[in-house]
PAFIPA-677711 format. One record per atom (N, C-alpha, C, CB): residue number from 1; residue in one letter; z, y, x. Coordinates in steps of 0.001 Angstrom, whole numbers, plus 524288, in hexadecimal, padded with zeros to 5 digits. Last residue first. Glycine has a CB too. Layout:
(NUM,'A',(Z,Y,X))
...
***
This chain:
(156,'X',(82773,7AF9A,825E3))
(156,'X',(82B39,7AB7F,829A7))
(156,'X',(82B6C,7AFF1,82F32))
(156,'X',(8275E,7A3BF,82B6B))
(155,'X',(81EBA,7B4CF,81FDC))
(155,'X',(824C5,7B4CD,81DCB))
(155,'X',(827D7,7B1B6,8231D))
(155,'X',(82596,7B0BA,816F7))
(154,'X',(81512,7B173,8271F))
(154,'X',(816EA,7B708,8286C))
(154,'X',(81CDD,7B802,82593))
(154,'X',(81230,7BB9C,82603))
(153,'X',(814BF,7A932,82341))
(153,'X',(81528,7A843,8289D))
(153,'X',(81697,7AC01,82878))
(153,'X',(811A4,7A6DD,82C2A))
(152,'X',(812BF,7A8BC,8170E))
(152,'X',(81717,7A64F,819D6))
(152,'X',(81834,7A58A,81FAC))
(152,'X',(81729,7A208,8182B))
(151,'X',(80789,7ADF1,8192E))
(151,'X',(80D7F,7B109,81684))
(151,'X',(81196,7ADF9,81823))
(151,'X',(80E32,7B162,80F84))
(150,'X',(8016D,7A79C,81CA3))
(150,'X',(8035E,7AA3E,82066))
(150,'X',(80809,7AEDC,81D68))
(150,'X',(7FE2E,7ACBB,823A9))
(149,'X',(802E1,79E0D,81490))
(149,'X',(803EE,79D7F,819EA))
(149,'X',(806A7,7A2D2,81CD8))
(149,'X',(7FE8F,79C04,81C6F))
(148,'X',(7FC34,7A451,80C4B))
(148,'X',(80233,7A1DC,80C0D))
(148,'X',(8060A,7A156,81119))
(148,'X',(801A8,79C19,80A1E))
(147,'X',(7F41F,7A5E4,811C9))
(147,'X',(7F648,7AA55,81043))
(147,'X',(7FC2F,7A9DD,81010))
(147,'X',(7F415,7ABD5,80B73))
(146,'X',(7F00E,79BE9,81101))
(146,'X',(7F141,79F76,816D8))
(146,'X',(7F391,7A4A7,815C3))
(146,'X',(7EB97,7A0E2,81A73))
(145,'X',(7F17D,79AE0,80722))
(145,'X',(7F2C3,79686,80B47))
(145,'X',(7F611,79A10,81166))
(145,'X',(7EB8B,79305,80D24))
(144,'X',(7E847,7A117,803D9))
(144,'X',(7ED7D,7A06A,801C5))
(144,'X',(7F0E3,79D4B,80613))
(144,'X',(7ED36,79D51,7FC2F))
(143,'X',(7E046,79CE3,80AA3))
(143,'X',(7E133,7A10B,80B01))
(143,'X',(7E77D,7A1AE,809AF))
(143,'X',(7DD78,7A396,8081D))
(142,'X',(7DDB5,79139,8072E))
(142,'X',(7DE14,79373,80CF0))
(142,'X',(7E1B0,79908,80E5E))
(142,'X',(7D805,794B7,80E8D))
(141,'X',(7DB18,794B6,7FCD8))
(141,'X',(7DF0F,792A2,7FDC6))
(141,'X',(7E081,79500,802AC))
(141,'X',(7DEAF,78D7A,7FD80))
(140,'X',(7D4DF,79FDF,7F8BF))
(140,'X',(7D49D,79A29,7FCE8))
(140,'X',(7DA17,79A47,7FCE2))
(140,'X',(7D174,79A40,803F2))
(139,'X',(7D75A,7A28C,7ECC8))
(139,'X',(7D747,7A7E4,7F22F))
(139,'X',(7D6A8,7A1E9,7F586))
(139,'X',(7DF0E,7ADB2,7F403))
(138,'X',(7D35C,7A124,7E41C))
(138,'X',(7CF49,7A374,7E5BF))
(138,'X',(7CFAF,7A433,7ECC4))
(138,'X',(7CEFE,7A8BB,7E249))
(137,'X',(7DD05,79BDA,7DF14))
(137,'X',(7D529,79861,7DF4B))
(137,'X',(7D32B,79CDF,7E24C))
(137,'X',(7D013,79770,7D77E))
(136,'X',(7E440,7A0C1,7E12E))
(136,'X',(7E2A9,79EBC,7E4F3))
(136,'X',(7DE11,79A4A,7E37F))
(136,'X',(7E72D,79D11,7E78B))
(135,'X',(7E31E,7AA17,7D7EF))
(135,'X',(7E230,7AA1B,7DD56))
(135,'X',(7E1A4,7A726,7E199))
(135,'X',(7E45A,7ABDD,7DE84))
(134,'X',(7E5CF,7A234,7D03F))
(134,'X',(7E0A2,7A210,7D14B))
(134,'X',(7E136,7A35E,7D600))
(134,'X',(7DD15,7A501,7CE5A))
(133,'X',(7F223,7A440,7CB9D))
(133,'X',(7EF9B,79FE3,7D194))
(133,'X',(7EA6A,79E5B,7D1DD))
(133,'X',(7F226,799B9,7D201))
(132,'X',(7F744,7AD0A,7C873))
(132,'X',(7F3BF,7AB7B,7C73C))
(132,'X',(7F030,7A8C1,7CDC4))
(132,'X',(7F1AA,7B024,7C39F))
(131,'X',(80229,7AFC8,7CB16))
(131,'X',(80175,7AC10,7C6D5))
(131,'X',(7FACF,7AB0E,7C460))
(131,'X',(80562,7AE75,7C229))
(130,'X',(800AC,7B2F0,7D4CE))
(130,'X',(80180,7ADA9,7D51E))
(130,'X',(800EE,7AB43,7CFF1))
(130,'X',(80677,7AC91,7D759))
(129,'X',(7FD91,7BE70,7D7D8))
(129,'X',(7FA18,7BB06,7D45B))
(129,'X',(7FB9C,7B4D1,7D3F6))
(129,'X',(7F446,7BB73,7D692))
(128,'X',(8068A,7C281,7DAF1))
(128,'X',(80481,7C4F9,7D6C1))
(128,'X',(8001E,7C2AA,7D263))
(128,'X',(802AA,7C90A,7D90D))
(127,'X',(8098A,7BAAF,7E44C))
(127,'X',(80B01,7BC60,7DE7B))
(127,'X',(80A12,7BE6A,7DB22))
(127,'X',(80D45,7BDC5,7DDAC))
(126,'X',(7FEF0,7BB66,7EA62))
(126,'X',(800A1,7B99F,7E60B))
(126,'X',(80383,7B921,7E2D2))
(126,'X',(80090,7B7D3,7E5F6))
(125,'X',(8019D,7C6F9,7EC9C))
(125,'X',(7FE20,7C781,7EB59))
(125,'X',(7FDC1,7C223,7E696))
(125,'X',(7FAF6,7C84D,7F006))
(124,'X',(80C5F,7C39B,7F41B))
(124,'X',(80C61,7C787,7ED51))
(124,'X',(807E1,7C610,7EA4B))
(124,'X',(80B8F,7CF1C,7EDB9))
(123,'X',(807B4,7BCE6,7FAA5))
(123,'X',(80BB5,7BA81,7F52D))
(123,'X',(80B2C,7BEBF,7F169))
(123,'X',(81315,7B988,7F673))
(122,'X',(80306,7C559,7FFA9))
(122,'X',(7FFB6,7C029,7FE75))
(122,'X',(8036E,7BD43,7F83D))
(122,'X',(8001B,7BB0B,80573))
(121,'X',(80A3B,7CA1B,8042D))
(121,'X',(80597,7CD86,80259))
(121,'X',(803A2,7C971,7FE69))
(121,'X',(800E5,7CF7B,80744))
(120,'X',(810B2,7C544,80D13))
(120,'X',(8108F,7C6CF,805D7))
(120,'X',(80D89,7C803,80205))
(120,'X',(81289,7CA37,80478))
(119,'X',(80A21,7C876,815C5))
(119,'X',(80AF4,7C40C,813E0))
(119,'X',(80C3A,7C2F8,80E24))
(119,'X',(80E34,7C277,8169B))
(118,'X',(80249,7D2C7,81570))
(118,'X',(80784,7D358,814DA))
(118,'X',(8074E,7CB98,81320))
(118,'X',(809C7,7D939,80F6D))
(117,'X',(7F65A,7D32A,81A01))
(117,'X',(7FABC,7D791,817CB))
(117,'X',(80048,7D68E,81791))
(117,'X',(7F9BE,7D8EE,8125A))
(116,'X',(7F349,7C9BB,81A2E))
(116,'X',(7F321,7CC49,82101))
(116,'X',(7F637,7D0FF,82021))
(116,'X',(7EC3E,7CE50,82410))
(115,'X',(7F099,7C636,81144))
(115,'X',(7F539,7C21F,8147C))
(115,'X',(7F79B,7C664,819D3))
(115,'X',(7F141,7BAF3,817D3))
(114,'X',(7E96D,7CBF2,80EC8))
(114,'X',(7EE15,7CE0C,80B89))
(114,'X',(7F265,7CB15,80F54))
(114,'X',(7EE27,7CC1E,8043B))
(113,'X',(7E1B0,7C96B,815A1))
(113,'X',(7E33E,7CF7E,815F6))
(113,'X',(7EA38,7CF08,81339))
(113,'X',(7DDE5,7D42B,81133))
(112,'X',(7DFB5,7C000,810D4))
(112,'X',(7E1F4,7C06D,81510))
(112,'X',(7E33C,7C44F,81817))
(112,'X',(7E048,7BE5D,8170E))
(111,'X',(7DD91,7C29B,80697))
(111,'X',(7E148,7BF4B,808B2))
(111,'X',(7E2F5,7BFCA,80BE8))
(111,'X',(7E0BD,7BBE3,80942))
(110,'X',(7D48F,7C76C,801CC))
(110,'X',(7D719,7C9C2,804BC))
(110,'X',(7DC9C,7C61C,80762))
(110,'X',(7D814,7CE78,801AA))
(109,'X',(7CF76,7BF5A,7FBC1))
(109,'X',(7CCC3,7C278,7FF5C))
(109,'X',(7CDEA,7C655,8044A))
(109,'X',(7CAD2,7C4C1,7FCA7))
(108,'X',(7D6A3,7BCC4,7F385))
(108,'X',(7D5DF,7B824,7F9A8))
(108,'X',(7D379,7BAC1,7FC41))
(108,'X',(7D28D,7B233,7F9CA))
(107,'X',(7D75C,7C4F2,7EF41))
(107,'X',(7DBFC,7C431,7F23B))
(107,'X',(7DB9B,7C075,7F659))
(107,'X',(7E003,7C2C6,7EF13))
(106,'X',(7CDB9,7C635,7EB02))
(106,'X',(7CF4F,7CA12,7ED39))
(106,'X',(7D481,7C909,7F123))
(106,'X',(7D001,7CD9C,7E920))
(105,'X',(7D027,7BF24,7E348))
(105,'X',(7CB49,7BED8,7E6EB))
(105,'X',(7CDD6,7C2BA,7EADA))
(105,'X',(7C4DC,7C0D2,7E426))
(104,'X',(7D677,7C33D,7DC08))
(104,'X',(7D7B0,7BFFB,7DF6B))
(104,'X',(7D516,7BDE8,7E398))
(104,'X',(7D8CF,7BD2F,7DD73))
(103,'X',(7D85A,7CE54,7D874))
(103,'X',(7D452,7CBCF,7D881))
(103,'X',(7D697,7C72B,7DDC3))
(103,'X',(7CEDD,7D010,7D956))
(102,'X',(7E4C6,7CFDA,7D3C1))
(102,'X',(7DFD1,7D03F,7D15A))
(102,'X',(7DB8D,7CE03,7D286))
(102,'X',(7DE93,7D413,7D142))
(101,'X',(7EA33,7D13A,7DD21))
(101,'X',(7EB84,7CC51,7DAA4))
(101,'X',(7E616,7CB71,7D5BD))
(101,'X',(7F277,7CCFA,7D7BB))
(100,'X',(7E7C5,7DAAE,7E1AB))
(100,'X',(7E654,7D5F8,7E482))
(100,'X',(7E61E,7D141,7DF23))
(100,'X',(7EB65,7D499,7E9E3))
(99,'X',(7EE1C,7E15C,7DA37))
(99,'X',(7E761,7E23F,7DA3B))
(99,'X',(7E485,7DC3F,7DD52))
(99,'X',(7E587,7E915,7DEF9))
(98,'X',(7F7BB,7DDA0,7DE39))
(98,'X',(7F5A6,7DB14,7D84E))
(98,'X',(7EFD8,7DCE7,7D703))
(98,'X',(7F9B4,7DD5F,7D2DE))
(97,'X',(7F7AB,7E224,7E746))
(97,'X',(7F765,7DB62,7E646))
(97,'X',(7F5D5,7DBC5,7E17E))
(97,'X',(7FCF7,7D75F,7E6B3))
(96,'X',(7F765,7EC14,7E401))
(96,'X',(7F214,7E9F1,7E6B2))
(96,'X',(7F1C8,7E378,7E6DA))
(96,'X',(7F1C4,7EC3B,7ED2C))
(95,'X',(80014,7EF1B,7DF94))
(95,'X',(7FC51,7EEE3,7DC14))
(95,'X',(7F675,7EBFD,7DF20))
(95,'X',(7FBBC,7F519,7D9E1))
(94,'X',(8074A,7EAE3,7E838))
(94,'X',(805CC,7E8B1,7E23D))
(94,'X',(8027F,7E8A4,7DFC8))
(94,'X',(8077E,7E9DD,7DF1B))
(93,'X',(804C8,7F2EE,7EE6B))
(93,'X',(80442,7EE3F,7EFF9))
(93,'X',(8041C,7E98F,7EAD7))
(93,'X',(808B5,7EDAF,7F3E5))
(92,'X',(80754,7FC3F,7E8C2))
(92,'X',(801E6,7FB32,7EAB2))
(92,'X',(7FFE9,7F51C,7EA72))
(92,'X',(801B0,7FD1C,7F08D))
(91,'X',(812A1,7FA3D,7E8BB))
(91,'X',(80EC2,7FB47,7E2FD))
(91,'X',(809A7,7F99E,7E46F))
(91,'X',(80E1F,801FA,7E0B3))
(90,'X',(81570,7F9D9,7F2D2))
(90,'X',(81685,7F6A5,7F027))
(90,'X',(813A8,7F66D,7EB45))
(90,'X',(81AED,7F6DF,7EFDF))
(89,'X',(81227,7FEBB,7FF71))
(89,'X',(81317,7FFD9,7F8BE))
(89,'X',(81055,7FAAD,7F60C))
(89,'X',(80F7E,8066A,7F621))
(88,'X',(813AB,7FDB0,80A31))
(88,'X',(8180F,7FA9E,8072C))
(88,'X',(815E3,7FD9B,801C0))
(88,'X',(81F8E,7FBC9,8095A))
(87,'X',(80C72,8011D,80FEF))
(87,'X',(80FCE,80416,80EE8))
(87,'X',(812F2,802EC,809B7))
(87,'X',(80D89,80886,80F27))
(86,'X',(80790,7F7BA,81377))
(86,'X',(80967,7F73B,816CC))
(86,'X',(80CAB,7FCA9,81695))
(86,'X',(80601,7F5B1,81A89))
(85,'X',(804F9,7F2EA,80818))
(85,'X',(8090B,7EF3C,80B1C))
(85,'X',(809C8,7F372,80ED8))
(85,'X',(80702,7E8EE,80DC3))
(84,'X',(7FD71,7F8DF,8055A))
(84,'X',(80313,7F956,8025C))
(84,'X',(80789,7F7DD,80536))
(84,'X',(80368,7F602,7FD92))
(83,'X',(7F526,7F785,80A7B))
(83,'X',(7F70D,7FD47,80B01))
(83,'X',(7FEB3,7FD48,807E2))
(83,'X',(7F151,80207,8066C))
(82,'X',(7F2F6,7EEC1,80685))
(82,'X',(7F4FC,7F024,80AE5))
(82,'X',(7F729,7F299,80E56))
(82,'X',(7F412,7EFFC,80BCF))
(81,'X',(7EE2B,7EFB0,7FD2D))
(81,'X',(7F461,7ECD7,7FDF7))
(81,'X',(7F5B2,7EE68,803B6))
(81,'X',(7F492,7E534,7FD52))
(80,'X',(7E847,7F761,7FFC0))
(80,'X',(7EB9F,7F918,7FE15))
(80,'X',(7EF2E,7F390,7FE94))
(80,'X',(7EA59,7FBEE,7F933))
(79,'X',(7E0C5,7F206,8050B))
(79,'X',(7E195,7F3C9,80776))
(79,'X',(7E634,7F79C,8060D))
(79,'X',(7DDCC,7F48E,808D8))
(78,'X',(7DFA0,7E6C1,7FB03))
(78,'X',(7E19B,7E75D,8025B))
(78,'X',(7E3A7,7EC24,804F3))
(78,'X',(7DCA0,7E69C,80659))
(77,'X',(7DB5C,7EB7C,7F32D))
(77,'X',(7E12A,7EB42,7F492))
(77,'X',(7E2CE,7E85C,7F8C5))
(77,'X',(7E408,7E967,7F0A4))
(76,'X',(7D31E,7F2FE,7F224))
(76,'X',(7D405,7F54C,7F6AC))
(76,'X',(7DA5B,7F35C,7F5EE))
(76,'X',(7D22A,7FC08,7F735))
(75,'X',(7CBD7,7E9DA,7EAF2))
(75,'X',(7CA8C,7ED61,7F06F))
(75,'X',(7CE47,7EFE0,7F511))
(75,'X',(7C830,7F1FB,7EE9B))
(74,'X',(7D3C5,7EAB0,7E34B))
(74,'X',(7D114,7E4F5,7E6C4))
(74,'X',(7D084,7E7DF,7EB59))
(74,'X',(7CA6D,7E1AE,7E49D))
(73,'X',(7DAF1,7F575,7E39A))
(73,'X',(7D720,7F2F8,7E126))
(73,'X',(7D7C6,7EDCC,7E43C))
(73,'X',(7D192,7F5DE,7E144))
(72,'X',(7E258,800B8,7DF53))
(72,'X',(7E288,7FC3A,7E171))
(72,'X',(7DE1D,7F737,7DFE8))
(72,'X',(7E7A2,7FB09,7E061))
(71,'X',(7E449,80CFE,7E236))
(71,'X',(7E013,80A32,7DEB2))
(71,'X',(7DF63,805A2,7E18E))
(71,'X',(7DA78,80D3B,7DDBC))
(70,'X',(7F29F,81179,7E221))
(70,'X',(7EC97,80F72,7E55A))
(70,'X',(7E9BA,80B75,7E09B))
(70,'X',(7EE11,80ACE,7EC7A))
(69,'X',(7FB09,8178D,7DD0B))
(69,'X',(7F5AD,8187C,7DD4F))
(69,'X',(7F09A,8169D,7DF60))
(69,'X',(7F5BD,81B7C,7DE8B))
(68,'X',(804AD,8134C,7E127))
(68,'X',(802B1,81161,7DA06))
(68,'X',(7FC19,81450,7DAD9))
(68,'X',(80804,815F6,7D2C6))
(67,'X',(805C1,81827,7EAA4))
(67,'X',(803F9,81189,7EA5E))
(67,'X',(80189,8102C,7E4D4))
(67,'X',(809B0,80D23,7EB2A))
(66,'X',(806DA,821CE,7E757))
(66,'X',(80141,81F26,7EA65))
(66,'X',(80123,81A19,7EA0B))
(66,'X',(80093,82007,7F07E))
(65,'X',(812D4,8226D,7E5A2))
(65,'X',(80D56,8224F,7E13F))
(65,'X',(809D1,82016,7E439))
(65,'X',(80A9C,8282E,7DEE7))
(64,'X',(81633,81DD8,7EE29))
(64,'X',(8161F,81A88,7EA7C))
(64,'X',(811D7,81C81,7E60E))
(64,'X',(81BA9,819E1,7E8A8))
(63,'X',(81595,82658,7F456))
(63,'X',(8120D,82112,7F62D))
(63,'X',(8137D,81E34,7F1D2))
(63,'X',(8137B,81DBA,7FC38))
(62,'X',(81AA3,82F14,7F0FC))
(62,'X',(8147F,83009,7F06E))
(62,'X',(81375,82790,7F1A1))
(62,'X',(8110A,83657,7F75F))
(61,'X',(82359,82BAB,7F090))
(61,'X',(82196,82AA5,7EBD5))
(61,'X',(81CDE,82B81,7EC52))
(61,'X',(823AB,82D0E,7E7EF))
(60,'X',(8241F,82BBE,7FC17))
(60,'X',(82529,8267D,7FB1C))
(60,'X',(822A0,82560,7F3D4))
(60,'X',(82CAB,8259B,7FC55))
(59,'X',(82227,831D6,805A8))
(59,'X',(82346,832B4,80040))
(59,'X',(822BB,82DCE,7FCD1))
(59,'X',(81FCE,836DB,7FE49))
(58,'X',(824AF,82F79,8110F))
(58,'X',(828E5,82F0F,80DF2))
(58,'X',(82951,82FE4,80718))
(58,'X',(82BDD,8327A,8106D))
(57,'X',(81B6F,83215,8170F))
(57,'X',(81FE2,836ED,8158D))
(57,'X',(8234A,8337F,8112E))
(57,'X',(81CA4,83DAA,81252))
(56,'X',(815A2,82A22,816DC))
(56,'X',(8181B,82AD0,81CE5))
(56,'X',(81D12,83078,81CEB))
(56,'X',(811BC,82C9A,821E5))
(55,'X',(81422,825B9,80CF0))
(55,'X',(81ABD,82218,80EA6))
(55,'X',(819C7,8260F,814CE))
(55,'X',(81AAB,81793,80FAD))
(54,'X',(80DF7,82FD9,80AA4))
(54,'X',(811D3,82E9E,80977))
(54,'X',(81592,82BC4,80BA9))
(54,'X',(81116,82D8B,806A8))
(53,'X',(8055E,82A24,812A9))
(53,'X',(8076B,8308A,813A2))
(53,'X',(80D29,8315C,81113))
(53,'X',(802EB,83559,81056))
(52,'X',(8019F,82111,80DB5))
(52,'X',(8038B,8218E,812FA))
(52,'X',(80712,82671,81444))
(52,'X',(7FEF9,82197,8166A))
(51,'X',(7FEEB,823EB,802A4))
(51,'X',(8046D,82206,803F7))
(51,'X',(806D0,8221B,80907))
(51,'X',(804D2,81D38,802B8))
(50,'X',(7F8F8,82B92,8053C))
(50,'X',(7FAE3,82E24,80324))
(50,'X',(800C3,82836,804D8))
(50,'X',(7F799,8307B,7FD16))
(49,'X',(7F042,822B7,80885))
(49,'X',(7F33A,827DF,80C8F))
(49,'X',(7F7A4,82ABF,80A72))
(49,'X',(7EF2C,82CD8,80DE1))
(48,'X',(7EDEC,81CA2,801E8))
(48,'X',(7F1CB,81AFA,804DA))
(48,'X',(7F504,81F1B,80986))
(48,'X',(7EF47,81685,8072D))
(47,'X',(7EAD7,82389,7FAA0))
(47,'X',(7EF2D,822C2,7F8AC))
(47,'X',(7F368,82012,7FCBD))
(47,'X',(7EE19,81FE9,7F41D))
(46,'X',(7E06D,82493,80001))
(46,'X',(7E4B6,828AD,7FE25))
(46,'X',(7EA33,827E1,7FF5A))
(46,'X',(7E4B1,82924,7F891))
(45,'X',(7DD7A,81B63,7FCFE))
(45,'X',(7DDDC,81CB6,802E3))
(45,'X',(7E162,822F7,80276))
(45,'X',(7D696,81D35,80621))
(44,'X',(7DCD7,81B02,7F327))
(44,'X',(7E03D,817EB,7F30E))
(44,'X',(7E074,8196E,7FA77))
(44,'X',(7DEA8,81196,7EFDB))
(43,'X',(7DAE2,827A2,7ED58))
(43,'X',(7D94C,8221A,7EE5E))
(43,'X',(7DC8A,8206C,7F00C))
(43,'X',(7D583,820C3,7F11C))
(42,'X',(7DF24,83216,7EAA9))
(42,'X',(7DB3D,82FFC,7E769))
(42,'X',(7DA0F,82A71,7E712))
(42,'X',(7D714,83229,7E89B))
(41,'X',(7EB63,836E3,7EA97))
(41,'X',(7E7AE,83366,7EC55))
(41,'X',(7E5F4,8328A,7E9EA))
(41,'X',(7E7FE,83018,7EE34))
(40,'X',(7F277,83ED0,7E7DD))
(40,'X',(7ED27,84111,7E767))
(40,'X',(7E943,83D5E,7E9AF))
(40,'X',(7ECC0,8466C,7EA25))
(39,'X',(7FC62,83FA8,7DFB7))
(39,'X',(7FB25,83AE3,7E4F0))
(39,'X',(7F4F3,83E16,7E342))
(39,'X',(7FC7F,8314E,7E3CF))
(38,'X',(808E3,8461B,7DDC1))
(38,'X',(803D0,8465E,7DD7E))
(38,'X',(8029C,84278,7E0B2))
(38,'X',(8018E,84B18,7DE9D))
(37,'X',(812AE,84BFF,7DFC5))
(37,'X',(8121E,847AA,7DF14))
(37,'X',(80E46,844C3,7DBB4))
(37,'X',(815C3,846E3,7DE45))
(36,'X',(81474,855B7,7E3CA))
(36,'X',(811ED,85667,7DF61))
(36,'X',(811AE,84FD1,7DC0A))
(36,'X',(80BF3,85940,7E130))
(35,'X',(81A39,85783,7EDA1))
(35,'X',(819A3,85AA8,7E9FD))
(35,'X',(8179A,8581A,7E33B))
(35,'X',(815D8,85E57,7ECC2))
(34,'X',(81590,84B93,7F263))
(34,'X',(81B9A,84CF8,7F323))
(34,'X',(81CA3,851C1,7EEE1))
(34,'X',(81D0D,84F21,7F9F6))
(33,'X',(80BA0,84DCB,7EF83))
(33,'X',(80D3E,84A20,7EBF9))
(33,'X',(812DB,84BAD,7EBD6))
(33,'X',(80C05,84447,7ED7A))
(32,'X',(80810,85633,7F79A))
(32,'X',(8078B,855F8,7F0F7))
(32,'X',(80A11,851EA,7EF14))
(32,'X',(801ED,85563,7EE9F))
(31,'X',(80BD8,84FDC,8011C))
(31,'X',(80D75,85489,7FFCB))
(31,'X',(80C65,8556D,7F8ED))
(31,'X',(80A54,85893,803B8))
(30,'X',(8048B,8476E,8023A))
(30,'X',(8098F,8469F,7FEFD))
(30,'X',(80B19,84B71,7FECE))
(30,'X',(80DED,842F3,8010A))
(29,'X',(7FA75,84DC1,8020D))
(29,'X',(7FB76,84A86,7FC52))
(29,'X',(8013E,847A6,7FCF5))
(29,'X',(7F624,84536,7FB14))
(28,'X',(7FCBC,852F5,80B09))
(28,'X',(7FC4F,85570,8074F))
(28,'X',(7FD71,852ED,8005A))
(28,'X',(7F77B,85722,808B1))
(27,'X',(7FC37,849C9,81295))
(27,'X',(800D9,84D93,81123))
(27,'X',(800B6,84F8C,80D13))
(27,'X',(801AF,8517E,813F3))
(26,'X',(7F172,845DF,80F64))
(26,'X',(7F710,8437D,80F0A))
(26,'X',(7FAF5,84692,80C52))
(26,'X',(7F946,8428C,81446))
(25,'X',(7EB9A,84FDE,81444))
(25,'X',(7EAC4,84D94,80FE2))
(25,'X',(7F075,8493B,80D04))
(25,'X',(7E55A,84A8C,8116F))
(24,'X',(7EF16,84EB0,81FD7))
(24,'X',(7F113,85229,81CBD))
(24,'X',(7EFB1,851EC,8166A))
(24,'X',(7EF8F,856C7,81F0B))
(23,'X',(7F512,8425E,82267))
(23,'X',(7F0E0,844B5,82206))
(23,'X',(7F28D,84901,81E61))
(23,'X',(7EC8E,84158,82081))
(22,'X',(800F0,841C3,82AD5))
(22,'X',(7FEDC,84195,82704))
(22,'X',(7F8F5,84449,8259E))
(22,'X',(80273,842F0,8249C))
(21,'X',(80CB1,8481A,82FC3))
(21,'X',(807EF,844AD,83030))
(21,'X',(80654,8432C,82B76))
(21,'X',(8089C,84016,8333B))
(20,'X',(80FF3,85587,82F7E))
(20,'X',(81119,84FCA,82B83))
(20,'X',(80B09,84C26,82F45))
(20,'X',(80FA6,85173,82168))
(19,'X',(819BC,85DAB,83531))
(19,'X',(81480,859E1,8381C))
(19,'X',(81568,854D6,833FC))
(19,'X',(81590,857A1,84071))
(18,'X',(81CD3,86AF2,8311A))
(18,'X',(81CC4,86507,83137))
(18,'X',(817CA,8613C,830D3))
(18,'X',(81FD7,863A1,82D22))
(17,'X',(81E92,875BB,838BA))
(17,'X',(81ABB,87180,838B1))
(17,'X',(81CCD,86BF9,83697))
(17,'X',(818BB,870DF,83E48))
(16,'X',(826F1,88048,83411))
(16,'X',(82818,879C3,8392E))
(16,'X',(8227E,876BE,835E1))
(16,'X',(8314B,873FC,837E7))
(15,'X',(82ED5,88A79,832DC))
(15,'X',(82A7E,88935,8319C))
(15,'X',(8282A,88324,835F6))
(15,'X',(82756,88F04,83208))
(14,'X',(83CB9,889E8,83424))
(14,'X',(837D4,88BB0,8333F))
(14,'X',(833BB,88998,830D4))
(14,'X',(83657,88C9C,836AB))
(13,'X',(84463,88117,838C1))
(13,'X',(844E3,887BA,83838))
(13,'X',(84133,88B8B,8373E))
(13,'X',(84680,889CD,83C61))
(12,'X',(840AD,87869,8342A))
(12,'X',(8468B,8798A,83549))
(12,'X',(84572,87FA5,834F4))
(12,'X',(84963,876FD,83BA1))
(11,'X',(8383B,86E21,82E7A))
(11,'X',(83930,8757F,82CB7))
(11,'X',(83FBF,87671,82E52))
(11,'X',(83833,87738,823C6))
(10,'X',(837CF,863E5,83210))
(10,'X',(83573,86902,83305))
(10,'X',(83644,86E64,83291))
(10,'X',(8328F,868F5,8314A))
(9,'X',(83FEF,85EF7,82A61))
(9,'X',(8413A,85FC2,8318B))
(9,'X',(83C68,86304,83261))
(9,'X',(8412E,85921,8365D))
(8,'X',(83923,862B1,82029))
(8,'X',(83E55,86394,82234))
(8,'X',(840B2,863AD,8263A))
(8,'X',(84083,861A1,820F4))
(7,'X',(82F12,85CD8,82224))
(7,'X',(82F1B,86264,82015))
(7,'X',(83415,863CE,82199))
(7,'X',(82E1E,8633D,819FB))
(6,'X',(8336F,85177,82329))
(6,'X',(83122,853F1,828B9))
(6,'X',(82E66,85B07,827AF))
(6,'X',(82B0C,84EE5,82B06))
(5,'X',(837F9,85019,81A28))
(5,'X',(83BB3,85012,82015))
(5,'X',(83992,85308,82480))
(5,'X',(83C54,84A1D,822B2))
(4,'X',(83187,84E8B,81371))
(4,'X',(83606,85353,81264))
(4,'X',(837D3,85289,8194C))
(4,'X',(83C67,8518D,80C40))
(3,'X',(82C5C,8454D,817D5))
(3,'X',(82906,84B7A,81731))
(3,'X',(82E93,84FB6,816AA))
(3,'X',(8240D,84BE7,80FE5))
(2,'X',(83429,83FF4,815A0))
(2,'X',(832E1,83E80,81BF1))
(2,'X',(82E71,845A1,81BAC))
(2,'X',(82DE4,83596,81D59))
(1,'X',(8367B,83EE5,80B38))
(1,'X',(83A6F,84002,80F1E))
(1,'X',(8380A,84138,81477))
(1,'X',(83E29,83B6F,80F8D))
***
């Protein structure tokens, strides 16, 4: 809607410049998809441009394929859960807690990144792993504790 709109209040009695922001590489790959509904991202830094560019034109199915497309690992699910929380996709954010919920080392390591993301952030993560209560032989008490704490300060 927001691309059809600004081709349309442009073109009144002629030939009219439409001004898209955006990298011209961008434009072009939602332009092919809006036609062809194609995703030509290779990586996962791609994929976040391609979604940025999308929710800023409104194509809403290009940003849902991209989300089913990121290569979600240990390594890079900080910087994708994060990328999820702050353009609300919901698939991502799943599939990266449950990449989290996998190595549990990995989750006391990042604790206090994940507490500093979203207060919730912390309960999903254990819900996904509550029925298995090793995670807390590994993650410090101390930690769990303060995690607990500062989720119930930021709900009030």
């Amino acid at each position: 809607p927001i691309l059809f709109g600004l081709i349309h209040s442009s073109v009144g009695g002629g030939l009219a410049t439409v001004h898209i922001a955006g990298s011209y590489e961008g434009i072009l790959r939602l332009i092919l998809f809006v036609y062809t509904g194609m995703l030509t991202a290779e990586h996962n830094e791609q994929l976040m441009k391609d979604v940025e560019i999308a929710r800023a034109y409104g194509v809403l199915d290009m940003v849902h394929r991209c989300e089913c497309l990121f290569n979600v690992s240990i390594e890079n699910s900080f910087e994708l859960l994060e990328f999820s929380l702050r353009y609300g996709l919901q698939r991502l954010k799943q599939a990266t807690l449950l990449e989290l919920a996998k190595d549990r080392k990995a989750i006391s390591e990042i604790m206090a990144k994940l507490v500093s993301l979203d207060s919730g952030i912390l309960s999903e993560l254990f819900d996904l792993i509550k029925e298995d209560q090793g995670v807390f032989a590994i993650i410090p008490r101390e930690r769990v504790v303060a995690a607990h704490d500062y989720m119930d300060q930021t709900r009030r």
